[in-house]
C-alpha positions as CSV (number, residue, x, y, z in Angstrom):
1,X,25.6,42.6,-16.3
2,X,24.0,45.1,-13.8
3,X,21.9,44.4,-10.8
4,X,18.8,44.7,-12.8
5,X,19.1,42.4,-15.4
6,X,20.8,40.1,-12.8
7,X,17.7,40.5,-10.7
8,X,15.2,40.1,-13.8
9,X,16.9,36.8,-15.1
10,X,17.2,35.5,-11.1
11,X,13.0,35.8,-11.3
12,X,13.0,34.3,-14.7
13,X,14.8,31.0,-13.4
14,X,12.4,31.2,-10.4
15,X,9.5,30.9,-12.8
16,X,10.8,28.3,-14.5
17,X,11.4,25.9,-11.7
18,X,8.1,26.7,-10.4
19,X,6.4,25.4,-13.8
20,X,8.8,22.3,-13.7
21,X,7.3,21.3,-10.1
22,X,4.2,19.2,-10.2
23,X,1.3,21.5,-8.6
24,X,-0.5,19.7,-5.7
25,X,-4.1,20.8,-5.7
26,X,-6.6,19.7,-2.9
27,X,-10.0,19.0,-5.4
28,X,-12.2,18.3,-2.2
29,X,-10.8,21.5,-0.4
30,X,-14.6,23.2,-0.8
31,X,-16.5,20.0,-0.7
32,X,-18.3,19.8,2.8
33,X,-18.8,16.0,2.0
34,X,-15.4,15.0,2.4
35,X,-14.0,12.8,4.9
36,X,-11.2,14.9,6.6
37,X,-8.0,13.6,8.5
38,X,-7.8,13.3,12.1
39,X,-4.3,13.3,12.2
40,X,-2.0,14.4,9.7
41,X,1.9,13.4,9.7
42,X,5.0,15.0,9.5
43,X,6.2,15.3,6.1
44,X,8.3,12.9,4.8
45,X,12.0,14.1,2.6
46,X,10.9,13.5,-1.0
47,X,7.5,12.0,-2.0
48,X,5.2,9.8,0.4
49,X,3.8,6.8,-1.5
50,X,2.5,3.4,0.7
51,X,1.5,2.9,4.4
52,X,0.9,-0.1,6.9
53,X,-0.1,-0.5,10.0
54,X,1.8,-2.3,12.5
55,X,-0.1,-3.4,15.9
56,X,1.5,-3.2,18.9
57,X,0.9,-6.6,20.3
58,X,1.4,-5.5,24.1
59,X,-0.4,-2.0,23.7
60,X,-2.3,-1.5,20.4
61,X,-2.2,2.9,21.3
62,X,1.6,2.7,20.9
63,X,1.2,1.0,17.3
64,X,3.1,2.5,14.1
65,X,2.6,3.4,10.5
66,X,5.3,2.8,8.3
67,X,5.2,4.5,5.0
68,X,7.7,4.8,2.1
69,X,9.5,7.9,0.7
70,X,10.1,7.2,-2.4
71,X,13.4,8.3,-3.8
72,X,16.7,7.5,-5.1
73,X,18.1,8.6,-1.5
74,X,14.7,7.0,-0.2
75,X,13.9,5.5,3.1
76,X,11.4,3.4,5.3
77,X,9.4,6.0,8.1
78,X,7.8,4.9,11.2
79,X,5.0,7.0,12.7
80,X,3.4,6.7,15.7
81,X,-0.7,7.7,16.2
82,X,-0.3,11.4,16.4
83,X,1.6,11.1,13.0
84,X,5.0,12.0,14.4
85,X,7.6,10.1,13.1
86,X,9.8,8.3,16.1
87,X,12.4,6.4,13.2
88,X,13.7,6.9,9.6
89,X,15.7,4.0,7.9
90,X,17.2,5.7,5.0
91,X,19.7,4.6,2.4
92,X,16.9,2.8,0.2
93,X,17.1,3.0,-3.2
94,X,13.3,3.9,-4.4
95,X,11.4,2.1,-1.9
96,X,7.5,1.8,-3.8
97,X,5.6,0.0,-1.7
98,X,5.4,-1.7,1.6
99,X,3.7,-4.2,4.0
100,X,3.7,-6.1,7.2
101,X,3.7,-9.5,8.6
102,X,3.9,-10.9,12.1
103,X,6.0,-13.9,13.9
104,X,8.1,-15.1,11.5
105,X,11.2,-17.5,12.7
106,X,14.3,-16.1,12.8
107,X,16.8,-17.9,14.8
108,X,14.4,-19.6,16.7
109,X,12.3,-16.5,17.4
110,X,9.8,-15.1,16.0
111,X,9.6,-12.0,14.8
112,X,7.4,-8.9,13.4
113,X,8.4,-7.9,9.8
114,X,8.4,-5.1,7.2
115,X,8.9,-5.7,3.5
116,X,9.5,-3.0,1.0
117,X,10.7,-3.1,-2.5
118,X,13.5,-1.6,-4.1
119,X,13.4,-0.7,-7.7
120,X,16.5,0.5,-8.4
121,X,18.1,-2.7,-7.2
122,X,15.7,-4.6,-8.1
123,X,15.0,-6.3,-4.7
124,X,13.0,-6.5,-2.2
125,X,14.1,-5.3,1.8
126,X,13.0,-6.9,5.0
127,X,13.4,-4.8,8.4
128,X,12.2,-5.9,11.6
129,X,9.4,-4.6,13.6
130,X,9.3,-2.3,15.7
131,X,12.9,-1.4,15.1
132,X,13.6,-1.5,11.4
133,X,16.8,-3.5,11.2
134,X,17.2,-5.1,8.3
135,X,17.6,-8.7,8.3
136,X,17.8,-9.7,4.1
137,X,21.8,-9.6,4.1
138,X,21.6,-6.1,1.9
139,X,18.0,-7.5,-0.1
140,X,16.5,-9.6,-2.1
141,X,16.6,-10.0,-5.9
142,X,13.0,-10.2,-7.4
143,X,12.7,-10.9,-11.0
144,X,15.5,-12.3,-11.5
145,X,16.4,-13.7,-15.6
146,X,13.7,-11.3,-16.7
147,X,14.4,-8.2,-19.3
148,X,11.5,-6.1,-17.2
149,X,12.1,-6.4,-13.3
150,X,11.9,-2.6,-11.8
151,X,9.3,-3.7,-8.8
152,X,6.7,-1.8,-7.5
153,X,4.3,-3.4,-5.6
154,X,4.3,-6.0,-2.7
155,X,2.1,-7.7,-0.4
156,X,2.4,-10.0,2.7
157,X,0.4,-13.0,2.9
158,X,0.3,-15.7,5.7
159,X,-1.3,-18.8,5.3
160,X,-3.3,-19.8,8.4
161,X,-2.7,-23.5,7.6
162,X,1.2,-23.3,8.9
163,X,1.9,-19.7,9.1
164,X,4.0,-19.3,6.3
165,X,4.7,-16.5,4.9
166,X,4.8,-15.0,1.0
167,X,5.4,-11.8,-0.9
168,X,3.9,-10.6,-3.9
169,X,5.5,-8.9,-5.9
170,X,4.5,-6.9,-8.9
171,X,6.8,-4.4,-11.1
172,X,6.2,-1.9,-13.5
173,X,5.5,-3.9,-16.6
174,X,5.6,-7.5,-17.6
175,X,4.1,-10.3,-19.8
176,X,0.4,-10.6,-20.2
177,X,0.5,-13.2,-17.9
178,X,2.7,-14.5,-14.8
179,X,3.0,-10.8,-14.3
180,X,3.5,-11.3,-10.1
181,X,5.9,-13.6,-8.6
182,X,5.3,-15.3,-5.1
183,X,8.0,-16.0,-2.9
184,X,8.8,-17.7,0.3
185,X,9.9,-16.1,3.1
186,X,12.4,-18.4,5.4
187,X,15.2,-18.2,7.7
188,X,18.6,-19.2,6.1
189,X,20.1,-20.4,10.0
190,X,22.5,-17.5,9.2
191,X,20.3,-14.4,11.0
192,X,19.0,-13.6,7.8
193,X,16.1,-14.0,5.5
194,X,15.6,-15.4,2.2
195,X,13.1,-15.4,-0.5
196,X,12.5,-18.3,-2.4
197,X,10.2,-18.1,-6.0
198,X,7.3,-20.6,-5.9
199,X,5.1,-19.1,-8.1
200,X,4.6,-17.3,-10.9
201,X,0.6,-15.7,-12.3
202,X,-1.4,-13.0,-12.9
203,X,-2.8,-11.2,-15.8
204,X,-1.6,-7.6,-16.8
205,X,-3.6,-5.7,-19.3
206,X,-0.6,-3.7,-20.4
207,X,-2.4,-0.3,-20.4
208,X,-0.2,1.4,-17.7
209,X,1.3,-0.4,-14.2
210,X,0.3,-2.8,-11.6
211,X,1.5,-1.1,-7.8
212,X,-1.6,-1.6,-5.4
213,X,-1.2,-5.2,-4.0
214,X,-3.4,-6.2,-1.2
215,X,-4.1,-10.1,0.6
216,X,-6.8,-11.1,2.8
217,X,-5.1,-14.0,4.8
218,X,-8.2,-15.2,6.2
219,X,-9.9,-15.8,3.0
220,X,-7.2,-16.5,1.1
221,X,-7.3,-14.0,-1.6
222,X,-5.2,-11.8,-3.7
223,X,-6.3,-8.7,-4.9
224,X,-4.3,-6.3,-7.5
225,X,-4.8,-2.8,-9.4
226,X,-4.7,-3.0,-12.9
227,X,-4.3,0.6,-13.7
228,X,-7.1,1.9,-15.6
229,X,-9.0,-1.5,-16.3
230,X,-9.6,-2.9,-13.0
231,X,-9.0,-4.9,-9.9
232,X,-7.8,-8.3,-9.9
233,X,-8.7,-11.4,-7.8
234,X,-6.7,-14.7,-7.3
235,X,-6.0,-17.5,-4.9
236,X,-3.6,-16.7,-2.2
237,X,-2.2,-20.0,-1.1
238,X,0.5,-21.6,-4.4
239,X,-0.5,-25.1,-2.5
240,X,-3.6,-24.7,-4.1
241,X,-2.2,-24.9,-7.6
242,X,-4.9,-22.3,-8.7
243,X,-3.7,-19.2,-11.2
244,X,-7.4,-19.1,-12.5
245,X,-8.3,-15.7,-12.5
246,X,-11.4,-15.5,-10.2
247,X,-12.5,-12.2,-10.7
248,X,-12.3,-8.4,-12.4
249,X,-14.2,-6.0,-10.9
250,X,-14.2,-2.1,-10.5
251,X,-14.1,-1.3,-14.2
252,X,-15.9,1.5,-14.5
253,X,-16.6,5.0,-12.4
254,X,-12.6,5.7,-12.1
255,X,-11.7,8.5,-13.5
256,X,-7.9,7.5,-13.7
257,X,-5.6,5.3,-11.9
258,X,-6.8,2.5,-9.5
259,X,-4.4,2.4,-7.1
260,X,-4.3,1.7,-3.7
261,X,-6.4,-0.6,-2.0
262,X,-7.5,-1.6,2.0
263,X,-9.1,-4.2,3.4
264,X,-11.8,-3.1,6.6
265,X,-13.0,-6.5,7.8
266,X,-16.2,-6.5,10.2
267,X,-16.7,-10.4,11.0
268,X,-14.8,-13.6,9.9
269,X,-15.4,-13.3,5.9
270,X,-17.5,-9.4,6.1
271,X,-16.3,-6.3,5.6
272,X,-15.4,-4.1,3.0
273,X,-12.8,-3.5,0.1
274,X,-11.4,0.4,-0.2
275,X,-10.1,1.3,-3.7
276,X,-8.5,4.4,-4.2
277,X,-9.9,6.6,-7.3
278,X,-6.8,9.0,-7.7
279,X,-7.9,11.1,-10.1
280,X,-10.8,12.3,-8.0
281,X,-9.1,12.2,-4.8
282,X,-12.0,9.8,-3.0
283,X,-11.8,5.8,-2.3
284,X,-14.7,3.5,-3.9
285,X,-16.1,0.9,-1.6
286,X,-17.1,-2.6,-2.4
287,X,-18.2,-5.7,-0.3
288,X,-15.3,-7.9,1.3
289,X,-17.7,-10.9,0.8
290,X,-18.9,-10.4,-2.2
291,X,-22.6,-9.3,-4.2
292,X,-26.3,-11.4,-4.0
293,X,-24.1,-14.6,-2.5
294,X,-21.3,-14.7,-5.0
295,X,-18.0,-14.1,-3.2
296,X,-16.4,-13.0,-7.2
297,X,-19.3,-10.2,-7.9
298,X,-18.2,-7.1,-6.1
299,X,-21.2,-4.4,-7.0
300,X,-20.0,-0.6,-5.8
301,X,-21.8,-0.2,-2.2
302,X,-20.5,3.9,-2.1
303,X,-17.8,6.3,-3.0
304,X,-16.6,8.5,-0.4
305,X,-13.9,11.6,-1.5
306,X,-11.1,12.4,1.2
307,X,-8.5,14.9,2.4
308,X,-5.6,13.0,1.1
309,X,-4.6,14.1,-2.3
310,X,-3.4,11.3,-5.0
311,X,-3.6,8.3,-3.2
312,X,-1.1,5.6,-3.5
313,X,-1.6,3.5,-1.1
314,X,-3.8,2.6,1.6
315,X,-4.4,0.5,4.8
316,X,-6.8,-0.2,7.1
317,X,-7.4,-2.1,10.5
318,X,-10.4,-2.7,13.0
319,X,-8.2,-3.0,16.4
320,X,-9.0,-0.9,19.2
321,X,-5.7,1.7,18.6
322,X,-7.2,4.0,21.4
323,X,-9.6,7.0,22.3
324,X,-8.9,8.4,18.8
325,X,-9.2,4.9,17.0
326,X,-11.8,2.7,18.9
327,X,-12.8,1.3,16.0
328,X,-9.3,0.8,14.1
329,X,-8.0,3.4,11.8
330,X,-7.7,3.9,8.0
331,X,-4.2,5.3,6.3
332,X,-4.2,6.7,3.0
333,X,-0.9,8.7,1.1
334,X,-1.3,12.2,0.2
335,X,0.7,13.6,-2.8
336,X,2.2,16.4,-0.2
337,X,4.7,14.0,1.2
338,X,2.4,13.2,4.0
339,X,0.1,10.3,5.4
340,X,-3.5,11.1,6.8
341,X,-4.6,8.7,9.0
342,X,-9.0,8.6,10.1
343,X,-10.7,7.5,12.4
344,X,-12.6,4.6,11.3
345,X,-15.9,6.0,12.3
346,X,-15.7,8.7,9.5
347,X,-15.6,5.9,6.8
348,X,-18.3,3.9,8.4
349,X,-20.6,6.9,8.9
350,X,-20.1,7.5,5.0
351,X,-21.1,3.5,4.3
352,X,-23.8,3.5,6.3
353,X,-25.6,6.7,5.1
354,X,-25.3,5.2,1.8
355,X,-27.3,1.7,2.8
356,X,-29.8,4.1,3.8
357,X,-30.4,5.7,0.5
């Protein structure tokens, strides 16, 4: 073959990747309304997908975000305020999504935690904070006996009764119900931790997935994105012997996936739920404590677009993280294997303006 047809089917290949690579387009680029990033992170290896935010309990300006890169040779990131990161824990096998939990005991100490899940083991990983060593004896197995395991999601909760801590765990399908399983974290005496299943619930519509997990531990809900038909609402504590679906709300104005989802919180039981609408790159906002007195009706209070593209997930604080951060800081993924974190004040600027209308 000469040089030319060598060098015409060499561009031909070239093409043909190209087409085979998913095209990340910013939709908001030209839209003066949108809420743009005050920091934007170092990219990650493969493909960004869930953040959350760990606070520094002796100096909230040196707290991290850790965010997942999602991957067969996947890992957990840490990233410090000015979005560099400062520690990769690879070796992870898929790591979907992730979240955090403070003062656990482990060996008479207690200790910050990060819990991922691993879908290509089927388990879930537990690293402490702020050094990311794992401490799960290789992981966790989640859905264990069932035909469909593969797990996505996962959320933290602690109960404020005895500090006890749960994950919940969600996967990529399931049974119409008892979708999520709950399990308890606890030290095994052995430098370790173990998960033990206390609970099974949950409704799944079967329509697509259920990733975005989110817990308010001071009200004691469970909140969860059924893709394309809503956002579910449950009890958080399995004391209470509850599975009674208490809510489904955000049904309409998505023009895709729900996905991920952040809780702001302003008072005791006020402040505000963030729900990412992926398909038009912005985040829907509804009421923490409810609509007109009922803590279950959650009417729209604004939609807001942003500079992240595709959002995953999404995390939120109101700590005091610094000069760039005085009012806490909200994380959301962005399809370009990044993380933008923003200023709080951005977001609340965009609520209140619309209270005004």
């Amino acid at each position: 073959m000469n040089n030319s047809k060598t060098y015409f089917f060499g561009l031909m290949l070239l093409a043909l990747g190209a087409c085979g690579q998913k095209i990340k387009e910013d939709k908001n680029k030209n839209n003066p309304n949108t809420v743009q990033a005050t920091v934007i992170t170092e990219k990650v290896k493969h493909d960004t997908d869930d953040p959350a935010i760990w606070i520094n309990p002796a100096d909230a300006s040196k707290s991290l975000i850790i965010g997942t890169d999602k991957d067969t040779d996947g890992a957990l990131y840490a990233f410090d305020l000015s979005g560099k990161v400062v520690k990769r824990v690879g070796n992870i096998q898929r790591p979907n999504n992730v979240d955090i939990a403070y003062g656990i005991t482990l060996g008479g100490k207690k200790v910050d935690i990060a819990v991922t899940t691993e879908r290509q083991t089927n388990k879930i990983r537990i690293f402490t904070l702020p050094d990311l060593q794992p401490i799960d004896n290789g992981g966790i197995d989640v859905f264990a006996g069932e035909t469909e395991r593969d797990p996505m999601g996962v959320a933290l909760y602690t109960r404020p009764s005895d500090n006890t801590i749960f994950a919940i765990v969600g996967r990529k399908s399931g049974p119409a119900d008892g979708y999520l399983w709950q399990y308890q974290l606890k030290d095994n005496g052995k430098g370790a931790i173990t998960g033990e299943k206390v609970r099974k619930f949950g409704k799944y519509s079967g329509k697509k997935e259920i990733e975005a997990i989110a817990v308010d531990n001071e009200l004691g809900f469970i909140y969860y994105s059924d893709e394309q038909v809503g956002v579910r609402k449950y009890i958080a504590d399995p004391a209470a012997k509850n599975d009674q679906e208490l809510a489904l709300f955000a049904k309409t104005g998505f023009s895709e996936d729900h996905e991920g989802m952040a809780i702001y919180k302003t008072g005791a039981k006020t402040g505000y739920l963030l729900i990412s609408n992926q398909g038009s790159q912005s985040f829907m906002v509804f009421p923490r404590e409810g609509s007109n007195g009922n803590p279950h009706q959650y009417d729209l209070i604004t939609e807001f677009p942003v500079s992240a593209m595709e959002t995953d997930g999404a995390d939120a604080t109101n700590v005091n993280l610094g000069t760039n951060y005085p009012e806490g800081i909200f994380v959301a993924m962005s399809t370009d294997k990044t993380f933008h974190f923003y200023d709080w004040r951005l977001i609340a600027a965009k609520i209140k303006a619309a209270a005004k209308k």
